[in-house]
VEXLOLO-962201 format. One line per 8 residues: number of its first residue (from 1); their letters; for each residue z, x, y of C-alpha. Coordinates in nm, 3 decimals. Layout:
<pts>
NUM> A> Z,X,Y ~ ...
</pts>
This chain:
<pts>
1> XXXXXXXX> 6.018,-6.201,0.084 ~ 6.363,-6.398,0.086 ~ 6.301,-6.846,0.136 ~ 6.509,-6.938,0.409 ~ 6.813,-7.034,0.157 ~ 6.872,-6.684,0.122 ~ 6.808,-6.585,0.426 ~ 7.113,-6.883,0.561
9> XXXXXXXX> 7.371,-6.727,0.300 ~ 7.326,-6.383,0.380 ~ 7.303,-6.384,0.744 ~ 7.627,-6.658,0.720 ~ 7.789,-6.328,0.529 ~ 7.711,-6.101,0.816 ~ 7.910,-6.338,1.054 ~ 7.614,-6.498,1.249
17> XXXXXXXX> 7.727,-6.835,1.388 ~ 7.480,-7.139,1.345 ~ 7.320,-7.087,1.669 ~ 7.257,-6.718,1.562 ~ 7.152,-6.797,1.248 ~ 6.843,-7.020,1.364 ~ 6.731,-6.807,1.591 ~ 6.695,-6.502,1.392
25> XXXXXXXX> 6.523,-6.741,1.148 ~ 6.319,-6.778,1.363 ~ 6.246,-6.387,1.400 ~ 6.165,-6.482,1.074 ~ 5.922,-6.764,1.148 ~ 6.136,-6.957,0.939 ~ 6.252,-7.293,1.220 ~ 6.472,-7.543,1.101
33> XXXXXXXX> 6.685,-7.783,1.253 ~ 7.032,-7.744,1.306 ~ 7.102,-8.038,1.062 ~ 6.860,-7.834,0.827 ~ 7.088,-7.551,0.871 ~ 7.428,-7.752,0.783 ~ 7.270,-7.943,0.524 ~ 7.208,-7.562,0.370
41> XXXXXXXX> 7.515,-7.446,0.410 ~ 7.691,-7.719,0.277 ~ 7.458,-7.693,-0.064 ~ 7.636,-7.331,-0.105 ~ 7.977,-7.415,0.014 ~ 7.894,-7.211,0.326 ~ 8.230,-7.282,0.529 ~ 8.417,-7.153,0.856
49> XXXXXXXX> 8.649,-7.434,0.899 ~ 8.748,-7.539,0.547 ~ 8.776,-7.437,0.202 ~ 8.987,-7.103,0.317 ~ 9.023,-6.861,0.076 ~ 9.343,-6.770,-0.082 ~ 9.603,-6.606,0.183 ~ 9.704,-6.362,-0.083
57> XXXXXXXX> 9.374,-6.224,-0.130 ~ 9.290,-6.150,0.243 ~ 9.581,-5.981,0.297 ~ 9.530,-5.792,0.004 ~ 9.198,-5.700,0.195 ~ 9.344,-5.653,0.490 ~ 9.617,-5.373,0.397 ~ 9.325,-5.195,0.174
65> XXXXXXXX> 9.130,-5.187,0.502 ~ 9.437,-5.078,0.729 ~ 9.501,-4.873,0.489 ~ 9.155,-4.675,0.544 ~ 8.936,-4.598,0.840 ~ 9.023,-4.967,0.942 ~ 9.381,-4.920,1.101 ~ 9.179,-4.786,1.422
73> XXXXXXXX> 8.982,-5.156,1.442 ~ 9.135,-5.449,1.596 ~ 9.146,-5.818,1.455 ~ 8.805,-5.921,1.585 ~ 8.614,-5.645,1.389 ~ 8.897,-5.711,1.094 ~ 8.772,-6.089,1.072 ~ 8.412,-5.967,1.118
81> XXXXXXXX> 8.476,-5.747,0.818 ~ 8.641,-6.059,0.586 ~ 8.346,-6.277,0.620 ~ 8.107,-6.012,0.543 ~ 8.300,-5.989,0.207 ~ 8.282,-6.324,0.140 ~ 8.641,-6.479,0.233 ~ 8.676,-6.757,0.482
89> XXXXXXXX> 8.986,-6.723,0.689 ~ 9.013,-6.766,1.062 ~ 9.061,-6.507,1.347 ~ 9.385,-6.682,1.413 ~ 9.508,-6.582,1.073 ~ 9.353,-6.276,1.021 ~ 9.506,-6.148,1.377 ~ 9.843,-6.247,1.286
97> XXXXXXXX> 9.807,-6.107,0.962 ~ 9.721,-5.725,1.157 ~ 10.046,-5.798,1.378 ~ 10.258,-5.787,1.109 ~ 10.089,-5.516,0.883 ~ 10.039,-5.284,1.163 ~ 10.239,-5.349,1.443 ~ 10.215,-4.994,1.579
105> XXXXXXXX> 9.800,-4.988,1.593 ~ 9.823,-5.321,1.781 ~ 10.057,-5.218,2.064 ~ 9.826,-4.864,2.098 ~ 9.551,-5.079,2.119 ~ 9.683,-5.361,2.378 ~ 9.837,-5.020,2.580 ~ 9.479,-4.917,2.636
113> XXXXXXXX> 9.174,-5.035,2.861 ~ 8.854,-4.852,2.935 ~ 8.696,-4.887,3.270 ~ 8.313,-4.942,3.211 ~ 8.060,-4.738,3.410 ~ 7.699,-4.825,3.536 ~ 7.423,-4.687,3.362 ~ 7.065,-4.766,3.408
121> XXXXXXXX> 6.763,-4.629,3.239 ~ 6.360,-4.739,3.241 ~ 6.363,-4.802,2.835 ~ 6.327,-4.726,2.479 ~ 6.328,-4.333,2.425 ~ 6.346,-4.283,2.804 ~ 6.659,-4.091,2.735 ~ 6.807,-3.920,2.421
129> XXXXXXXX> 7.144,-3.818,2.492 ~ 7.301,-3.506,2.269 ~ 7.616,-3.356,2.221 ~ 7.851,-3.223,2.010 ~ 8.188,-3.335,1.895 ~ 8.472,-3.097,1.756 ~ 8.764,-3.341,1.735 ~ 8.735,-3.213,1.325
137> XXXXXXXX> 8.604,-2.866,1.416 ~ 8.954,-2.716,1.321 ~ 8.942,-2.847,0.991 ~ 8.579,-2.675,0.969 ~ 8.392,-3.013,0.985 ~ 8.183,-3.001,1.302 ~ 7.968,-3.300,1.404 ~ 7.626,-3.315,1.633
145> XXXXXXXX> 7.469,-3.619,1.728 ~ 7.185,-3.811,1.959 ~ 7.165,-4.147,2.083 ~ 6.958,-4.342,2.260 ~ 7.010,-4.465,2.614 ~ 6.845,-4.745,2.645 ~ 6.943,-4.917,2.273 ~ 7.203,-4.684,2.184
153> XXXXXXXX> 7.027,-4.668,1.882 ~ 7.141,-4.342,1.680 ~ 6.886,-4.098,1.706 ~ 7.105,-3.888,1.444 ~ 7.450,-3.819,1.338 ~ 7.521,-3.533,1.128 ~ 7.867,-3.370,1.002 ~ 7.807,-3.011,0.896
161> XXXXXXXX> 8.005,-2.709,0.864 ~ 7.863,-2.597,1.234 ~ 7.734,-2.785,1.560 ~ 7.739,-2.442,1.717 ~ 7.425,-2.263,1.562 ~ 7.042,-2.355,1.761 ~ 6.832,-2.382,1.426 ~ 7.094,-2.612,1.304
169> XXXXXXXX> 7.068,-2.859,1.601 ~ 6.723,-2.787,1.599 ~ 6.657,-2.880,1.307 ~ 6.815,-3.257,1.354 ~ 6.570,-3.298,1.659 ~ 6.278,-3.199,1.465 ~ 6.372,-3.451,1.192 ~ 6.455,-3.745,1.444
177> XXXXXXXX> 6.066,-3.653,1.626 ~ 5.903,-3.645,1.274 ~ 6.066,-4.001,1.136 ~ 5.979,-4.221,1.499 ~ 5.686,-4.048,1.559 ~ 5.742,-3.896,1.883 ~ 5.963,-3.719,2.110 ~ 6.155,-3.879,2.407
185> XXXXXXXX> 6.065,-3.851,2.800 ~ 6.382,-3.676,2.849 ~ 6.668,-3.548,2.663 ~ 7.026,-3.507,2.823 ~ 7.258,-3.230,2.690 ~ 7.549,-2.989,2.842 ~ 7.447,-2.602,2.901 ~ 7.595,-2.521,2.509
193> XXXXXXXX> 7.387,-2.247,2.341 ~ 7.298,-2.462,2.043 ~ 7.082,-2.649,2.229 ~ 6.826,-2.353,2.322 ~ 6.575,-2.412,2.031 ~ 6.567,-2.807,2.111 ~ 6.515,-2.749,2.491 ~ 6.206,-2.478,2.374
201> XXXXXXXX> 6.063,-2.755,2.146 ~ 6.119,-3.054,2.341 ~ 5.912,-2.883,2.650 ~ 5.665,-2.792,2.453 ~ 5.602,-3.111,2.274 ~ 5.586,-3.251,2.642 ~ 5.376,-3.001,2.829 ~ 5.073,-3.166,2.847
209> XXXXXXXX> 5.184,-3.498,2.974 ~ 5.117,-3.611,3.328 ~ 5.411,-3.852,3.442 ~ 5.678,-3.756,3.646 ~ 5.952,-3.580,3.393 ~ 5.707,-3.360,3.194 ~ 5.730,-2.976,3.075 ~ 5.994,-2.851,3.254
217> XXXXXXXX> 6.162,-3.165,3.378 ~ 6.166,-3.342,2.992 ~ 6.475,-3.125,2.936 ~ 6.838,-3.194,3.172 ~ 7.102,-3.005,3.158 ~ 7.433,-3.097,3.269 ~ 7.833,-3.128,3.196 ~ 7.906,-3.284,2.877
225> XXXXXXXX> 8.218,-3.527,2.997 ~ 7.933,-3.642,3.191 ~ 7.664,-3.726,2.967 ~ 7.769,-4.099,2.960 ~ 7.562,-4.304,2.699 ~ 7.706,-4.032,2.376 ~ 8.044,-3.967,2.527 ~ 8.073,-4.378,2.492
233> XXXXXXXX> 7.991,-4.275,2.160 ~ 8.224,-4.099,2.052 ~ 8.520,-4.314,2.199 ~ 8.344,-4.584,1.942 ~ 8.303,-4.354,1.694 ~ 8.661,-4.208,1.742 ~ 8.831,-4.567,1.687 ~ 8.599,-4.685,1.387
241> XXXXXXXX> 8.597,-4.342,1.209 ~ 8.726,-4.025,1.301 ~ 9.069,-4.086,1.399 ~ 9.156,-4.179,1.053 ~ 9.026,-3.803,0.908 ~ 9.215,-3.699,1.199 ~ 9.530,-3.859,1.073 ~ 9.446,-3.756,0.758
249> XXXXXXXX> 9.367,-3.390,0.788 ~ 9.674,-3.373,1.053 ~ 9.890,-3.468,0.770 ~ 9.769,-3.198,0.508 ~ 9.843,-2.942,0.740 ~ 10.165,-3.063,0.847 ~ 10.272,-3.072,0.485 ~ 10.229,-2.714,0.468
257> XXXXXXXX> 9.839,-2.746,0.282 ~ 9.639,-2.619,0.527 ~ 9.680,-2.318,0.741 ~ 9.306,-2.247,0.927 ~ 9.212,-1.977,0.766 ~ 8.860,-1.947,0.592 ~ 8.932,-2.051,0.285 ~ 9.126,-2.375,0.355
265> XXXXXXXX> 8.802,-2.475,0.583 ~ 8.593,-2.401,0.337 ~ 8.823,-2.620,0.076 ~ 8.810,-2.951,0.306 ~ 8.424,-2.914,0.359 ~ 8.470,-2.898,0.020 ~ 8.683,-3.184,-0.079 ~ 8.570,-3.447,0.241
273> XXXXXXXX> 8.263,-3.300,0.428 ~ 8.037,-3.508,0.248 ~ 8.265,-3.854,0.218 ~ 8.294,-3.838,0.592 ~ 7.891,-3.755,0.640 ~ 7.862,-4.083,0.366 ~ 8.075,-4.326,0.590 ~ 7.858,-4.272,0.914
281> XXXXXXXX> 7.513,-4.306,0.702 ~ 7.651,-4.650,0.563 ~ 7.787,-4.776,0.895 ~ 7.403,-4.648,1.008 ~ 7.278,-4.859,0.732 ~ 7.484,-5.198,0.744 ~ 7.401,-5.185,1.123 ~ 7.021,-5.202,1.049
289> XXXXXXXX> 7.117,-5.481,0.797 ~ 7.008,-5.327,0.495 ~ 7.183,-5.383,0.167 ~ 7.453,-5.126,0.057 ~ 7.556,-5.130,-0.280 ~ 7.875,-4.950,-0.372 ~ 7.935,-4.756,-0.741 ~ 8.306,-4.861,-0.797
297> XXXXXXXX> 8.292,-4.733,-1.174 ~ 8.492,-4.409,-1.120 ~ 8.352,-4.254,-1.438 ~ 7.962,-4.297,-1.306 ~ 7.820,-4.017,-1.081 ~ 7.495,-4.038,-0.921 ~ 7.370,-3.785,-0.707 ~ 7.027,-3.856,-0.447
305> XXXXXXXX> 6.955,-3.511,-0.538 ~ 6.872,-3.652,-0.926 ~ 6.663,-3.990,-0.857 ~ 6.293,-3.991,-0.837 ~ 6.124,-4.307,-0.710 ~ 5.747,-4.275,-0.764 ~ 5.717,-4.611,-0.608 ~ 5.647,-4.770,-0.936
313> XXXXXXXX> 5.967,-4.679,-1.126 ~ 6.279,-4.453,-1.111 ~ 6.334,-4.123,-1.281 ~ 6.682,-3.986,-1.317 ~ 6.817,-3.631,-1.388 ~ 7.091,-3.606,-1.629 ~ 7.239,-3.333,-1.451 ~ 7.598,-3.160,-1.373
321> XXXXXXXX> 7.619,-3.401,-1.089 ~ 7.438,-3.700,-1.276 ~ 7.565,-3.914,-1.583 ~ 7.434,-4.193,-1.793 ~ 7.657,-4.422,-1.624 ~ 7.546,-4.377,-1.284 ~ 7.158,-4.396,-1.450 ~ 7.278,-4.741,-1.599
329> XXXXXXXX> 7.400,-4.851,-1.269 ~ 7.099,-4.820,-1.075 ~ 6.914,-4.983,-1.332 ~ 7.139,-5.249,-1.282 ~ 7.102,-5.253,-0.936 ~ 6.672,-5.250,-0.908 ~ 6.622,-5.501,-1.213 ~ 6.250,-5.458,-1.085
337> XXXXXXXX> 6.178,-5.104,-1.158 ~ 6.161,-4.915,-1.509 ~ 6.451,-4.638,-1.479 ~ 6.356,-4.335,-1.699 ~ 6.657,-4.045,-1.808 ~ 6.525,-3.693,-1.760 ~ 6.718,-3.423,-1.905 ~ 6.797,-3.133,-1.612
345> XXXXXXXX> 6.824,-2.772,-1.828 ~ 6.880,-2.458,-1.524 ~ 6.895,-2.632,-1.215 ~ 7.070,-2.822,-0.989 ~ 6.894,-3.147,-0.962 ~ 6.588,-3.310,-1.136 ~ 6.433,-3.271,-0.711 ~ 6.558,-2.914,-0.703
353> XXXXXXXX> 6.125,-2.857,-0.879 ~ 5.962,-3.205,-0.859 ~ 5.892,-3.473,-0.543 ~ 5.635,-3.732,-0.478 ~ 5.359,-3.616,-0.278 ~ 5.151,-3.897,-0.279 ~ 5.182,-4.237,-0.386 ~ 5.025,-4.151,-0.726
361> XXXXXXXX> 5.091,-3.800,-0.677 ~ 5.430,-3.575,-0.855 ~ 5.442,-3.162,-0.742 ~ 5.608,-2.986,-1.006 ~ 5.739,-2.597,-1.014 ~ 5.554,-2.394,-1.266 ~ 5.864,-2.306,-1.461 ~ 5.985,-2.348,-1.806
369> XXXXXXXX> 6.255,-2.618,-1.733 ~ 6.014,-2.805,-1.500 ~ 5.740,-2.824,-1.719 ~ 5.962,-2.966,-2.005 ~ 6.079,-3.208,-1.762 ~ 5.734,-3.341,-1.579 ~ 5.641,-3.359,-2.036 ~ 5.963,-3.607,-2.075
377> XXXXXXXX> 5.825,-3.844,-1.762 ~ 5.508,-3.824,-1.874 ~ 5.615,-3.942,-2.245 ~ 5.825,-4.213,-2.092 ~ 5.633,-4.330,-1.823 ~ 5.340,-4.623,-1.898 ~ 5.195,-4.518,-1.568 ~ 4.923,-4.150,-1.569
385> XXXXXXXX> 5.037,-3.969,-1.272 ~ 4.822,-3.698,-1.076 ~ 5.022,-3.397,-1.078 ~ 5.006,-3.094,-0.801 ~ 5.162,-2.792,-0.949 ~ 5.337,-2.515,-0.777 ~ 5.475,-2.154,-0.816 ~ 5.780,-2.163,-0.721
393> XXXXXXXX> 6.016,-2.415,-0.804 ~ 6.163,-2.477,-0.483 ~ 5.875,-2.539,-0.320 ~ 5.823,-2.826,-0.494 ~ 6.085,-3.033,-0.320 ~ 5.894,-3.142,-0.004 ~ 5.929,-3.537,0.174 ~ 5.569,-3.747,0.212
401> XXXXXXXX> 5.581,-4.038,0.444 ~ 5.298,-4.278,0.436 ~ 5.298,-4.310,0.874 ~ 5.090,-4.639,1.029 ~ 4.813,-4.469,1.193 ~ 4.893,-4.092,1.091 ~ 4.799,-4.194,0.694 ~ 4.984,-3.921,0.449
409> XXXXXXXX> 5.220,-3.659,0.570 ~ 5.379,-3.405,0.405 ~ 5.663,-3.218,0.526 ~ 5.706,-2.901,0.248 ~ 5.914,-2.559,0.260 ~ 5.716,-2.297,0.500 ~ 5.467,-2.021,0.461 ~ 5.729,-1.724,0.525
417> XXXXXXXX> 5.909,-1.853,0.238 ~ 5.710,-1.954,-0.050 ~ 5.359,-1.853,0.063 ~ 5.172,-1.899,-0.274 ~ 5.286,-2.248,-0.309 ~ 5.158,-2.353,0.069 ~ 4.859,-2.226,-0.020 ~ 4.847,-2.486,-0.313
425> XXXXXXXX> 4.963,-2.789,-0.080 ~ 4.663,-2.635,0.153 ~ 4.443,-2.844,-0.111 ~ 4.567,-3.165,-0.010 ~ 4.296,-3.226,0.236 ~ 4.363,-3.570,0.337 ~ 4.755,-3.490,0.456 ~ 4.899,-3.370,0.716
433> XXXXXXXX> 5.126,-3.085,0.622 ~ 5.423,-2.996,0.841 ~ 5.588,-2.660,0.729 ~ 5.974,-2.691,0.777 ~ 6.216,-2.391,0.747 ~ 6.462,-2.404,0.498 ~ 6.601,-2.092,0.429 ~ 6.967,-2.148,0.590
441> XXXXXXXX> 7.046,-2.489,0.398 ~ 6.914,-2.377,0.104 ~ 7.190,-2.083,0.127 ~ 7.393,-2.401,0.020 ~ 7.190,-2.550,-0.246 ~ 7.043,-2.760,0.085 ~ 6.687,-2.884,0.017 ~ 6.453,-3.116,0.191
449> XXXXXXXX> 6.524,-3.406,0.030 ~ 6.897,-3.396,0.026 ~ 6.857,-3.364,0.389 ~ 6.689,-3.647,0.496 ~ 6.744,-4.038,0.475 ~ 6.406,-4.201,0.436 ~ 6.398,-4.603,0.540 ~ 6.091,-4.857,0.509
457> XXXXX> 6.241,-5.008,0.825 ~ 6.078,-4.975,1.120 ~ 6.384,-4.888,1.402 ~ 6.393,-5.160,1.683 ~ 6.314,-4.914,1.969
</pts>
């Protein structure tokens, strides 16, 4: 756990005032005076007020941000961002700074004012409000998303080549239900087809409850400009993100690159589906104050897809999508973990046959290339694993959560599809195995893992 001193500089980094800072120390059951506090910030030269840092430099910052998804933020989210990277500079300066690099944004923004409506709900997961958003759709980037009312926590927020298709949306739900835990007591969404499959499951997941928006009531339908809690969303989610893709993909097809046909879709999903799907999971992350660290090497690649954690150490696939330098760089980063190098002959990533299923436990496809690969991480590792093996290869890639008060659960690729191998997870007496369909992502090289986030945080709902 971090002492207090580290605790002072990195909530100081985030932006937290004094007063802030003690009392989320005290979330902390850390409690110190405010003298404490100044005494500890003084030790680091913790500053607001002196010591600036070079004007240069944060303008420098400043017209790299502007440059990016930041030209759509105003000065107070600008400064916000500067002390988070470690400069100390004033709002004063950093808003005269934004006049004069982008005098355009600031007159759009001054030019327009929201009107804020009521909105009242009981509480936590009282209402989940879904939609859609196709301001990218023409560009073939569609985006689908949930949020709570009460927190306006994100339930989810996916990019995808469709937000059109029931299993799809579906699927998201399912996810969101198995992470918390639970479903909400109602969900809001407009009369769009895609929700169908959610509105089945959601019902049924509440049919036998008693209160006064069960079965058949646990489900509203309405108009979607009216669905108030996500359409705020996406005005927020408009300014900090998409309008810059917007701007972006307006200009490619204004300079002649990009006509709508299939295969120019096809190329940007290509080329920027997955940057843009990157951005919203690391705004998801910094908001829950988790640590983000950023590969700036431009010769390292590291793909999820290719990193193992057995809880004890890392394993990495050398793969097409994997190097040595990106293997180097998260050994780097955990300096408290062993990180292995696996060789990845025939497939796509060293997850596309192996996954923990256990916290001792690795399932491994029966193949050639699988086997020589569970040999290397046996050779490498100090640690004896218990090993679960598998027919098919595929099958192999499944998620286990360790849930307070549900013990092990295992969430692996359904009957229909690899029967033989369910059978095999069947053994596994002390789980609970949920089957999940993956047929349609995997028509993409779309797997379990690679489509889920998992976080040892538990989500203040």
């Amino acid at each position: 756990m971090a002492n207090r001193e580290e605790l002072v500089q990195f909530y100081f980094r985030l932006g937290f005032n004094n007063k802030e800072i003690l009392a989320v120390l005290a979330s902390h059951n850390i409690v110190i005076s405010y003298r404490t506090l100044k005494r500890i910030c003084s030790k680091f030269s913790l500053y607001r007020k002196k010591n600036f840092s070079n004007l240069p430099e944060v303008f420098s910052f400043l017209q790299a941000e502007i440059f990016k998804s930041g030209q759509m933020q105003g000065y107070r989210w600008l400064h916000l961002r500067a002390l988070q990277k470690g400069f100390v500079v004033t709002q004063k300066t950093i808003r005269q700074m934004v006049k004069y690099l982008d005098p355009e944004g600031v007159q759009l923004r001054t030019a327009r004012r929201l009107h804020r409506r009521r909105y009242h709900t009981e509480g936590p997961n009282a209402v989940w409000h879904v939609d859609s958003y196709d301001k990218l759709k023409p560009y073939g980037i569609a985006i689908n998303g949930c949020i709570d009312g009460y927190s306006r926590y994100i339930v989810w927020m996916e990019a995808f080549t469709t937000n059109s298709n029931p299993k799809i949306v579906a699927n998201y739900f399912i996810d969101a239900v198995s992470m918390i835990g639970g479903c909400p007591e109602r969900i809001r969404a407009d009369l769009g087809t895609e929700n169908g499959h959610m509105e089945q499951m959601q019902k049924f997941l509440r049919r036998s409850h008693s209160d006064n928006w069960a079965a058949e009531k646990s489900f509203l339908y309405g108009r979607s400009t009216a669905n108030q809690r996500i359409e705020r969303w996406w005005g927020v989610l408009r300014k900090q993100n998409v309008q810059f893709w917007i701007n972006l993909l307006r200009n490619i097809q204004n300079d002649g690159y990009f006509t709508g046909d299939f295969i120019d879709k096809n190329l940007i999903q290509f080329c920027f589906l997955n940057i843009i799907q990157v951005e919203g999971v690391k705004k998801a992350l910094q908001d829950l104050q988790l640590n983000v660290v950023e590969m700036t090497d431009e010769n390292a690649t590291l793909d999820g897809g290719d990193v193992l954690f057995t809880g004890r150490e890392f394993f990495v696939g050398l793969s097409k999508r994997t190097n040595q330098r990106g293997a180097e760089i998260l050994a780097d980063t955990f300096k408290d973990y062993a990180v292995s190098t696996v060789p990845v002959l025939d497939n796509l990533h060293l997850k596309s046959f192996c996954s923990m299923a256990g916290p001792n436990l690795i399932v491994i496809g029966s193949s050639e290339p699988a086997q020589k690969a569970l040999k290397t991480m046996q050779q490498m590792s100090d640690h004896r694993y218990d090993k679960l093996t598998v027919p098919d290869d595929a099958a192999a890639n499944c998620i286990y959560l360790n849930i307070p008060g549900k013990g092990h659960v295992l969430l692996h690729r359904a009957p229909e599809e690899f029967p033989e191998s369910v059978k095999v997870f069947e053994k596994l007496k002390e789980h609970m195995l949920i089957p999940v369909a993956n047929s349609e992502l995997a028509k993409v090289d779309g797997c379990l893992t690679c489509s889920s986030l998992l976080i040892n945080k538990s989500p203040d709902l």
